[in-house]
Structure formats: C-alpha cells, structure tokens
N, CA, C and O of each residue as an XYZ file, in Angstrom:
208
protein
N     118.251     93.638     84.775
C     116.923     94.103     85.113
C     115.903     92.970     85.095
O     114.849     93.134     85.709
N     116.108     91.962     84.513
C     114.707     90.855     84.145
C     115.101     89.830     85.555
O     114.312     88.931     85.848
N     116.806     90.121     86.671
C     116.617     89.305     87.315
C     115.614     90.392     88.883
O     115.164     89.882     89.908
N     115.574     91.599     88.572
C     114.598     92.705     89.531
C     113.270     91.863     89.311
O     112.646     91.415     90.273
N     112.833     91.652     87.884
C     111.350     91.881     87.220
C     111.405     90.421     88.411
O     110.841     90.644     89.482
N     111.817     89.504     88.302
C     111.949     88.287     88.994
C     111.360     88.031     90.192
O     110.460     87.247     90.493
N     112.239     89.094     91.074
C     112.729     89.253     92.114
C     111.190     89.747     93.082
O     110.627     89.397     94.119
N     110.962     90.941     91.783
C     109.647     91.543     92.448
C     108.445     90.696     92.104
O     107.486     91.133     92.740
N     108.063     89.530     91.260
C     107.485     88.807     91.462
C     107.403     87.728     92.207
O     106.249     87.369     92.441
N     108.322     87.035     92.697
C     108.952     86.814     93.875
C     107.587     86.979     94.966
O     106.685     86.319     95.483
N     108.086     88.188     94.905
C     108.092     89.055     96.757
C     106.576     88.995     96.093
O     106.016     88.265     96.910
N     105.619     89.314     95.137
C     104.034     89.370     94.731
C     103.538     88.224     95.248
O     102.532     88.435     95.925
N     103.988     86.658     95.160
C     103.447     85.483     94.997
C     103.774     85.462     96.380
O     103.128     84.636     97.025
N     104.766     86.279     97.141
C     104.123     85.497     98.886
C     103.741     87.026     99.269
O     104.338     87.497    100.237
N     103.167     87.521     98.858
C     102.126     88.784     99.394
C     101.042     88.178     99.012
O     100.128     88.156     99.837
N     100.848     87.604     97.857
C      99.288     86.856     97.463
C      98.991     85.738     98.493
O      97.861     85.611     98.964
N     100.122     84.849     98.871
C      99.992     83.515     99.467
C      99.752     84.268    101.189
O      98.898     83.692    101.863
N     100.366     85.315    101.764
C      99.997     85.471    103.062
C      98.670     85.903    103.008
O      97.971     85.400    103.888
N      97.833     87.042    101.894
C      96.929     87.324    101.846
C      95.563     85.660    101.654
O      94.398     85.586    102.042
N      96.303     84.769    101.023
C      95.538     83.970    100.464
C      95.116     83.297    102.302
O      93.959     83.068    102.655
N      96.351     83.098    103.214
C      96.010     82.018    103.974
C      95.965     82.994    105.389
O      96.041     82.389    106.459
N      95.874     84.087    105.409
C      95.239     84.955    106.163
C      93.425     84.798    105.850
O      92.659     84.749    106.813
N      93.090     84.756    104.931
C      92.182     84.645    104.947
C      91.330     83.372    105.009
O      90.258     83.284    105.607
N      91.965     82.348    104.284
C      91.722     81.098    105.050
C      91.319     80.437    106.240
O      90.378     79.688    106.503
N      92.861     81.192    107.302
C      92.272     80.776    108.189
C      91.606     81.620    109.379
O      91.117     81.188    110.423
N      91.729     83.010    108.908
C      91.294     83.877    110.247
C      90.181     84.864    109.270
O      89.941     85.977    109.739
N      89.556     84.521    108.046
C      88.579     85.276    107.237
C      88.071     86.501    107.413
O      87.014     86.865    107.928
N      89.408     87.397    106.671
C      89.510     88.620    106.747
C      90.790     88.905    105.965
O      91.799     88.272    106.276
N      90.833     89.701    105.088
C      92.045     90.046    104.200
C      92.881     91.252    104.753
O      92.507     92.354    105.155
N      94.268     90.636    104.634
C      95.272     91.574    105.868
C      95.840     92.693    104.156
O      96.621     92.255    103.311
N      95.132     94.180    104.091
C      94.772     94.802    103.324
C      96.431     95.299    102.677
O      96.718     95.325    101.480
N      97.376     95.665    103.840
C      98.336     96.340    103.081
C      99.797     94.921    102.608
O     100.971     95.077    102.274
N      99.120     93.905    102.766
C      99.912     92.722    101.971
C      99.268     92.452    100.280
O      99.866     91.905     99.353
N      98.301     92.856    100.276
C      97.561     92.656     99.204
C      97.988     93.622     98.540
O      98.564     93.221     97.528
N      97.969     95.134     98.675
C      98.192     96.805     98.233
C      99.491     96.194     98.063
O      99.708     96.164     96.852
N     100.315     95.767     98.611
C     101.790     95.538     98.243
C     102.757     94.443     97.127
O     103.779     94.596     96.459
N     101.695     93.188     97.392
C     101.198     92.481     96.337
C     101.038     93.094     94.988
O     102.050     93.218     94.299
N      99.483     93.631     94.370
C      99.630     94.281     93.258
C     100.490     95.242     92.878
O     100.846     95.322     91.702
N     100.995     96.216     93.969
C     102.135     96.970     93.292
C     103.785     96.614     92.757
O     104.509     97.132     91.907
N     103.968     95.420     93.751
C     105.134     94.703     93.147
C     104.797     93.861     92.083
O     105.604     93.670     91.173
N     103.400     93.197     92.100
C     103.319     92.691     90.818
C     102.918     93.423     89.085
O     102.827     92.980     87.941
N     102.782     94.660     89.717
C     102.631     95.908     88.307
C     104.182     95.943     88.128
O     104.709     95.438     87.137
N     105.119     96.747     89.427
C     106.315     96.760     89.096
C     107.184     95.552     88.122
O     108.144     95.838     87.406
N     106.681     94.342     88.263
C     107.581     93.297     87.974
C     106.592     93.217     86.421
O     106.968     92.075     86.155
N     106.051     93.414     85.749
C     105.631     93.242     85.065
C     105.950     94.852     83.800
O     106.199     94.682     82.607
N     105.875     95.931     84.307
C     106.793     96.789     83.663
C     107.994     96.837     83.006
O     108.416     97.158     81.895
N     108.469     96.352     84.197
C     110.336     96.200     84.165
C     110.369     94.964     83.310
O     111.267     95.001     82.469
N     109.695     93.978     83.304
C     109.975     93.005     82.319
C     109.567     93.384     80.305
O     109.946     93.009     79.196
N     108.703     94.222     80.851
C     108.001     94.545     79.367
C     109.603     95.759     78.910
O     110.502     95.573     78.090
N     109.412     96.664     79.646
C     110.757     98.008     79.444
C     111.627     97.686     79.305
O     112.401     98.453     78.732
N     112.282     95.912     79.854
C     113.871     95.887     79.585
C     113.841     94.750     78.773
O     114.799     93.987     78.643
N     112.658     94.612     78.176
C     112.428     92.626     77.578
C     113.697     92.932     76.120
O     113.985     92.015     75.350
C-alpha cells in the first residue's frame, strides 16, 4: 500500500506541474487537473497515514 500512497503522489506532482505551466504560459488554470491533483494528493496522503 505505501508503494499506491507513492504512486498517487506521483500522478499529484504532474497534475500540479501541468496546472503550474498551463498557467504560465497561457494564464488561466486548466480546473479539472487541479480538482484531480488535490484529490490524488488527499488520497496519497491517507493511504500513507492508514497503512504507515
């Protein structure tokens, strides 16, 4: 399970990074990368606390 918690942080840090350089360069935040972002990064942060 802590290699999921991983996995889904992972997948958070390039939902943050497309959100980050979406907005960079076309200034406007692409909304359901972000929504998807925090929820994999809640998920990955659960699962690490529940199976630590």
């Amino acid at each position: 399970m802590k290699y999921l918690a991983i996995l889904f942080l992972l997948i958070s840090v390039i939902c943050f990074l497309v959100v980050g350089l979406m907005f960079n360069l076309l200034s406007f935040i692409d909304y359901p990368y972000l929504y998807s972002g925090v929820i994999f990064l809640t998920l990955s942060v659960v699962i690490y606390f529940k199976y630590r």
